[in-house]
C-alpha positions as CSV (number, residue, x, y, z in Angstrom):
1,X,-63.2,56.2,27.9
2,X,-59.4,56.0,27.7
3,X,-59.1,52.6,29.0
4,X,-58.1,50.9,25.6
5,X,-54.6,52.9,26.2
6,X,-53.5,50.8,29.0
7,X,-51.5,47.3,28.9
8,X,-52.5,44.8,31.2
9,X,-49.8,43.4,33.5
10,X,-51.5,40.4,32.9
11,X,-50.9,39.5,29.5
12,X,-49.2,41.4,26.6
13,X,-50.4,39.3,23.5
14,X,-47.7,38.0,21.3
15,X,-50.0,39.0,17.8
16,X,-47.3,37.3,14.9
17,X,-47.5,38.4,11.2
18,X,-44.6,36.2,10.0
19,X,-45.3,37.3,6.3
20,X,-44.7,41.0,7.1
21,X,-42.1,40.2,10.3
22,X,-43.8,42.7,12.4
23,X,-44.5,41.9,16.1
24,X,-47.5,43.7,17.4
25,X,-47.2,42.6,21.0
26,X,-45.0,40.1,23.1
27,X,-44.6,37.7,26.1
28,X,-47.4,36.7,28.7
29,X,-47.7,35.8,32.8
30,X,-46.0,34.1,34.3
31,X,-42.6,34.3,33.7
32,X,-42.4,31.8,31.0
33,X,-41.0,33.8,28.0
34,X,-42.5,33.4,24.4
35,X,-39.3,33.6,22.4
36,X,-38.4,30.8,20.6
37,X,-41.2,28.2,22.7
38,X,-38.6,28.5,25.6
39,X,-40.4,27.5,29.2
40,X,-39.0,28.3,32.3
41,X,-37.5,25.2,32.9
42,X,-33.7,25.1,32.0
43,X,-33.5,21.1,32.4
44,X,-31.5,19.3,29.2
45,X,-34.6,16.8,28.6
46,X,-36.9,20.5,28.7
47,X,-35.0,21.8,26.7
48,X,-34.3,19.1,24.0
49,X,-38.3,18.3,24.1
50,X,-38.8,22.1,23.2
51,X,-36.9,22.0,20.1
52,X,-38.8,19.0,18.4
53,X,-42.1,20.6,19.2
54,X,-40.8,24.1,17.5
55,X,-38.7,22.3,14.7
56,X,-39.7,19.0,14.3
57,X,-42.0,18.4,10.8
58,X,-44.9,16.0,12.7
59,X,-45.3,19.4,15.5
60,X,-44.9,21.5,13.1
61,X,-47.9,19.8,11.3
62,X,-50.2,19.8,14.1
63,X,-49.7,22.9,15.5
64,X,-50.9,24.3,12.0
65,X,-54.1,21.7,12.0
66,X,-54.7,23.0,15.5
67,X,-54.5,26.5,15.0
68,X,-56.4,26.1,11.7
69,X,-59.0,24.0,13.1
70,X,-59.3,27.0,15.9
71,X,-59.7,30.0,13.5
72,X,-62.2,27.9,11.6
73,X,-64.1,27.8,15.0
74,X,-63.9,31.3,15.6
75,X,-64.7,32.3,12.2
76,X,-67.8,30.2,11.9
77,X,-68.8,31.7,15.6
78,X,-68.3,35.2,14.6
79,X,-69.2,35.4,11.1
80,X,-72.8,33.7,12.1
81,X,-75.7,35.3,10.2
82,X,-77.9,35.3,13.7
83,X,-75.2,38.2,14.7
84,X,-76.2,40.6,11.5
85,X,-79.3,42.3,11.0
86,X,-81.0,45.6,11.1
87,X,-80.3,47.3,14.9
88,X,-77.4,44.3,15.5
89,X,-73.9,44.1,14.5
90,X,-73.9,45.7,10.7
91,X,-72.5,43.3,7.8
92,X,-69.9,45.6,7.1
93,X,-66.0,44.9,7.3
94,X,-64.7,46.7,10.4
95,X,-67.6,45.4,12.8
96,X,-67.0,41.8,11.2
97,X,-63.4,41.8,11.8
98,X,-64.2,43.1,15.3
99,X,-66.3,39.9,16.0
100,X,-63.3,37.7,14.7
101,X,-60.9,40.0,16.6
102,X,-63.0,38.9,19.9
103,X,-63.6,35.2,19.1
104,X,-59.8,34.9,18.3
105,X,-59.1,36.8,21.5
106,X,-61.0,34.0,23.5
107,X,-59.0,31.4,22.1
108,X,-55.6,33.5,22.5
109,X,-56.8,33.9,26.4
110,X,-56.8,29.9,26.9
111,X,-54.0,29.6,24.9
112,X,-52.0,31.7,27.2
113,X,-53.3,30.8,30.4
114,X,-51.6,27.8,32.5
115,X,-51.5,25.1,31.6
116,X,-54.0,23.0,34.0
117,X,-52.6,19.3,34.9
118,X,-54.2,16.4,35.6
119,X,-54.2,17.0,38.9
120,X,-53.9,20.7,39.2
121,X,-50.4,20.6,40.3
122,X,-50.7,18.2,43.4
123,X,-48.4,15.3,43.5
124,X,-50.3,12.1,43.0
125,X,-50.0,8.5,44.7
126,X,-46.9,8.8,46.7
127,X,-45.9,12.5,46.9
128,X,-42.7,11.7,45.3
129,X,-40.8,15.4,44.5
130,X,-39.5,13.5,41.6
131,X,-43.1,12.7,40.0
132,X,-44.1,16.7,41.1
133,X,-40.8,18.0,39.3
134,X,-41.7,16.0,36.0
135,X,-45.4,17.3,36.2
136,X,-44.5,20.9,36.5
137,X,-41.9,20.5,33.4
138,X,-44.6,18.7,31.6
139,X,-47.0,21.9,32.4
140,X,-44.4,24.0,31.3
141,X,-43.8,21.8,28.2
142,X,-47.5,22.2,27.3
143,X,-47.5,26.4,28.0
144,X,-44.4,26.5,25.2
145,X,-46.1,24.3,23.0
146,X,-49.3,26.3,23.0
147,X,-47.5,29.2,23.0
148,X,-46.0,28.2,19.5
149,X,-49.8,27.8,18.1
150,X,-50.9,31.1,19.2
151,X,-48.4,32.1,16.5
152,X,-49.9,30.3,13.8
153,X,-53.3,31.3,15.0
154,X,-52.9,34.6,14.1
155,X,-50.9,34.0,11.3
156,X,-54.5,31.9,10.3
157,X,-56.2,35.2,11.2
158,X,-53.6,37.9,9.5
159,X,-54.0,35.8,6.3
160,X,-57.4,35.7,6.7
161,X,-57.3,39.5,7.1
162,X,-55.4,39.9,3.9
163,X,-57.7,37.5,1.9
164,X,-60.8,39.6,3.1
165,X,-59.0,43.0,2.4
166,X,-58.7,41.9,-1.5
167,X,-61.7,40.4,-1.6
168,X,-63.5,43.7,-0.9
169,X,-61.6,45.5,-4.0
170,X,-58.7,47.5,-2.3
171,X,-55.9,48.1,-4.8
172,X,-52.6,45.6,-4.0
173,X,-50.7,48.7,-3.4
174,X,-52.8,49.0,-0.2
175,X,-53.5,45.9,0.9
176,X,-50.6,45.8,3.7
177,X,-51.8,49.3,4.9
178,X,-55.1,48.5,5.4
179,X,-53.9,45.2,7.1
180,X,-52.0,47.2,9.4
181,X,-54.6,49.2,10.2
182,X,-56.8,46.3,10.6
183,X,-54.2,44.5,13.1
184,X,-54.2,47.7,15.2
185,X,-57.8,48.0,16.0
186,X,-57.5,44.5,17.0
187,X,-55.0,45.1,19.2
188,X,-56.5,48.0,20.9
189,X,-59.6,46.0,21.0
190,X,-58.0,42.8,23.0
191,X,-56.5,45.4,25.1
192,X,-59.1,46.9,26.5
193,X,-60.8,43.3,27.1
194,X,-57.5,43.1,28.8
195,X,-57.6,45.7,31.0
196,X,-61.0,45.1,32.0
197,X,-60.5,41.9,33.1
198,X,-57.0,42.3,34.8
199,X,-57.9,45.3,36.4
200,X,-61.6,44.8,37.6
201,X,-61.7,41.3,38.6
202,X,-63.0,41.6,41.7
203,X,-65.5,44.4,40.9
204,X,-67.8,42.9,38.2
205,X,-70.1,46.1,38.0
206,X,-67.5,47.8,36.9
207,X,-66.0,45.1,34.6
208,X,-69.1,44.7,32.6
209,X,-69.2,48.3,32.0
210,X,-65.8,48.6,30.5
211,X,-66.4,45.3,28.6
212,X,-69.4,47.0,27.3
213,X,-67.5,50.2,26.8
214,X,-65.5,47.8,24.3
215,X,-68.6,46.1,22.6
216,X,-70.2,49.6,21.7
217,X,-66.6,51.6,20.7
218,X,-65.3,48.1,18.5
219,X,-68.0,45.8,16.9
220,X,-70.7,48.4,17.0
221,X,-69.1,51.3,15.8
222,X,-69.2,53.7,18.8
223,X,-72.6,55.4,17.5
224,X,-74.5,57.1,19.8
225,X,-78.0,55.4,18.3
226,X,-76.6,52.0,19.5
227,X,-79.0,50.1,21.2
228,X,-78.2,50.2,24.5
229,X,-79.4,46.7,25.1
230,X,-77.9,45.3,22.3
231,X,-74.5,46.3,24.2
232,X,-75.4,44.6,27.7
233,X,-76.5,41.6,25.9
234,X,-72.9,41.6,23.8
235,X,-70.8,42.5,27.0
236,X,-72.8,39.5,28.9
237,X,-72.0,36.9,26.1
238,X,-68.2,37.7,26.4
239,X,-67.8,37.2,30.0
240,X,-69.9,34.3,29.8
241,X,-67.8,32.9,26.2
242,X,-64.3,34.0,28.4
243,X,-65.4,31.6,31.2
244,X,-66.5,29.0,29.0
245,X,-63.2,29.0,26.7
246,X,-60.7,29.2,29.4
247,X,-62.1,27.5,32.1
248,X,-65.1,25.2,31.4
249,X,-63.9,23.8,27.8
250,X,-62.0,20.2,28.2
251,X,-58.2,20.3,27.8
252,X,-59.0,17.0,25.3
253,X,-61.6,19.2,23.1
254,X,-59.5,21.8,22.5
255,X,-56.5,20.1,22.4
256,X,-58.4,18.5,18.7
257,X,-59.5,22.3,17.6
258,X,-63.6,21.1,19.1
259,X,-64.9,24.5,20.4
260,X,-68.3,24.2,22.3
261,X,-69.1,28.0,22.0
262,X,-72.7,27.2,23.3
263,X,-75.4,29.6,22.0
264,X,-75.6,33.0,20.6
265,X,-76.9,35.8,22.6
266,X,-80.9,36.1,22.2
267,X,-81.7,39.4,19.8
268,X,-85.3,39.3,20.1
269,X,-87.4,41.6,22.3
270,X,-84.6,44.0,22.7
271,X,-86.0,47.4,24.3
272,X,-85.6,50.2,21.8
273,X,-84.0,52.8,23.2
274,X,-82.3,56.0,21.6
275,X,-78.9,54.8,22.1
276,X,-76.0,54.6,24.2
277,X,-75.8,57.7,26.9
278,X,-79.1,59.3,25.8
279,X,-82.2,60.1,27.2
280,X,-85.4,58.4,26.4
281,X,-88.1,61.5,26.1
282,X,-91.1,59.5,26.4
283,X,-90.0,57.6,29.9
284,X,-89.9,61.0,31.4
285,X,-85.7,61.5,31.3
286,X,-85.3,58.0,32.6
287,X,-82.0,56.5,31.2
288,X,-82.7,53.8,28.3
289,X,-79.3,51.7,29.7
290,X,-81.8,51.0,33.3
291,X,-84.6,50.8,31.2
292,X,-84.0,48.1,28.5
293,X,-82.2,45.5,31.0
294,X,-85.1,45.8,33.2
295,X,-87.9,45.5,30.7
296,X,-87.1,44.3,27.7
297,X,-90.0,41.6,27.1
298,X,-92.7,44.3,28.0
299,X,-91.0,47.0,26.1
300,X,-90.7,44.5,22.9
301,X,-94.4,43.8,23.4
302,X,-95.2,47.8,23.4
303,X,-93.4,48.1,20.0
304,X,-94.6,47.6,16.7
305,X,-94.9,43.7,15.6
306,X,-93.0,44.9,11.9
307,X,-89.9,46.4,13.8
308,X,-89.6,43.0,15.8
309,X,-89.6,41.1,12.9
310,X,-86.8,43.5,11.2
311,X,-84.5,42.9,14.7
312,X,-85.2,39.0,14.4
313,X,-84.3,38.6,10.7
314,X,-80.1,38.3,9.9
315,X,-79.0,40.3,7.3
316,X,-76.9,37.7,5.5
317,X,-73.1,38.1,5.3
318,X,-71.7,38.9,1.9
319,X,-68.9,36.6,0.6
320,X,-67.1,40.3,-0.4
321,X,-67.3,41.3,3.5
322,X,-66.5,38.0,5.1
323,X,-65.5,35.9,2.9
324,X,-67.5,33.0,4.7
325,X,-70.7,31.7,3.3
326,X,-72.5,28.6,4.9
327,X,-74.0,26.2,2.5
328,X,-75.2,22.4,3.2
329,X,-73.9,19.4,4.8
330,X,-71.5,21.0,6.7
331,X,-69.6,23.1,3.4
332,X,-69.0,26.6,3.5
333,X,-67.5,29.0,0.9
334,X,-63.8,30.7,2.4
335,X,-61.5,32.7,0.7
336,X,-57.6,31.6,-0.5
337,X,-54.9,34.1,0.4
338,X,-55.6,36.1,-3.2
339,X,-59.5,36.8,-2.4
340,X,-60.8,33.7,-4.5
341,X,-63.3,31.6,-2.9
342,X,-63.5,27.8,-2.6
343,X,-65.2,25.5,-0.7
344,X,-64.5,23.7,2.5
345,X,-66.3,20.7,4.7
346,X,-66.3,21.4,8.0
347,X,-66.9,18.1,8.9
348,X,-64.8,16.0,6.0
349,X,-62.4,18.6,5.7
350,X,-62.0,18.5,2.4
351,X,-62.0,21.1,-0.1
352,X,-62.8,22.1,-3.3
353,X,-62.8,24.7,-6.1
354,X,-66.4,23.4,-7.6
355,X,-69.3,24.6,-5.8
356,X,-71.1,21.5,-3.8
357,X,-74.5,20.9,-5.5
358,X,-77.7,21.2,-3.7
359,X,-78.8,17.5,-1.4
């Protein structure tokens, strides 16, 4: 499927490596333009308030806390050991950065989208066009300024990138090729979520097919021997996790970084099937795609009891593939921008080089 060639009119994604001064994408909906935080609005106070969020030191501060606070939520989401295993997502580098790549891309969709007032645009109390005027400003005001922390959440994620790149042994010389290659198949990846959603949005059928088409081809490798229930359980948790990011999550929770994910997909009782497109032999031809969403609990049941306990144990992450171990009390072990682990609270945030002892 071609479909991961097309641009969405809906949003071209403005992916920033500030480091490297390359610009992978731009600009977004609805007429506001990206460049510089600008908003639509042309007013002085607009424009004056636009400038102190992009140059003043306090913005500046908490647009990197938010955007850091962000990636750490996408990161601990998408680097979860319940996602690795034998017949999941393998522990390997490509399909983990395609799980960051899609967890970012949630946050990047909410960050784009309009900003959502109080009061959804309406003019409160007594209709005044003054009040209305100073709402949509504000509204626009917000868009810029979220605009401005998508750039330092992918700058989060490009470092990140890098950080994982030399902690998996590359030679320096390299390191920027294989980050450019790894920013590329996360832009064709968001693409094609893209173009699935801008261009089937009224036909869910065929939606979830292409966002399955993008499950199987990114994070699972585009192997034929995919399970093809593992896809239609993947494709289901990102339009449920779009939904939930953009439209259900409080503007107050993510305004602090708080991202309620809710839970990962359920892996057990997956219907083995011989993979994605092919024919199961011993159903008589039948196609394993109908057959594993319509029976998985009795087809799990018909297997052997050893294979379900290989698809219900994680394969644990390796701090060379990810970079992200999770220990107790909230710590986990990330990597600096040279590959060198330390240690981080998730709850505290404090850090440290020393590795927390056992409660």
């Amino acid at each position: 499927m071609k479909a991961c060639a097309f641009l969405t009119q809906q949003s071209r994604h403005l992916f920033v490596n500030k480091t490297q001064g390359k610009q992978l994408c731009t600009s977004t909906t609805s007429g506001t333009t990206a460049t510089g935080g600008g908003s639509s609005s042309s007013t002085p106070w607009n424009f004056v308030r636009n400038v102190i969020n992009r140059y003043s030191i306090s913005s500046q501060q908490h647009r990197i806390r938010l955007a850091n606070h962000l990636f750490r939520a996408a990161q601990y989401q998408a680097l979860h050991p319940q996602w690795y295993g034998r017949h999941k997502v393998q522990p390997d580098f490509g399909p983990q950065h395609a799980m960051l790549s899609m967890h970012v891309w949630f946050l990047h969709r909410r960050l784009i989208a309009p900003h959502r007032g109080g009061n959804n645009g309406a003019n409160p109390g007594n209709g005044s066009s003054t009040t209305g005027q100073e709402e949509k400003e504000a509204d626009d005001g917000k868009h810029a300024y979220n605009l401005m922390v998508q750039e330092e959440l992918f700058d989060f994620f490009w470092n990140d990138t890098r950080s994982r790149i030399r902690s998996a042994g590359v030679h320096e010389l390299t390191v920027n090729k294989h980050l450019k290659d790894a920013q590329q198949a996360t832009f064709l990846q968001c693409t094609q979520y893209d173009h699935a959603f801008a261009e089937f949005r009224k036909e869910p059928e065929k939606r979830f097919e292409l966002v399955c088409d993008a499950v199987w081809r990114h994070v699972l490798g585009g192997s034929q021997d995919v399970n093809d229930d593992l896809i239609r359980r993947m494709g289901a948790y990102v339009e449920y996790q779009l939904d939930n990011i953009v439209y259900k999550l409080p503007d107050d929770y993510f305004d602090e970084g708080r991202i309620a994910w809710g839970n990962l997909p359920d892996f057990s009782g997956m219907y083995p099937s011989h993979g994605r497109g092919q024919d199961d032999s011993s159903s008589g031809g039948a196609s394993s795609s109908s057959s594993s969403s319509s029976h998985p609990v009795v087809a799990a049941k018909e297997g052997s009891q050893e294979q379900v306990q290989e698809q219900e144990q994680p394969l644990k992450t390796t701090n060379a593939q990810s970079g992200l171990e999770f220990l107790h009390n909230h710590w986990v072990q990330v990597l600096t921008d040279a590959g060198e682990p330390y240690y981080w609270n998730m709850d505290t945030n404090q850090t440290t080089w020393q590795r927390p002892g056992a409660p």
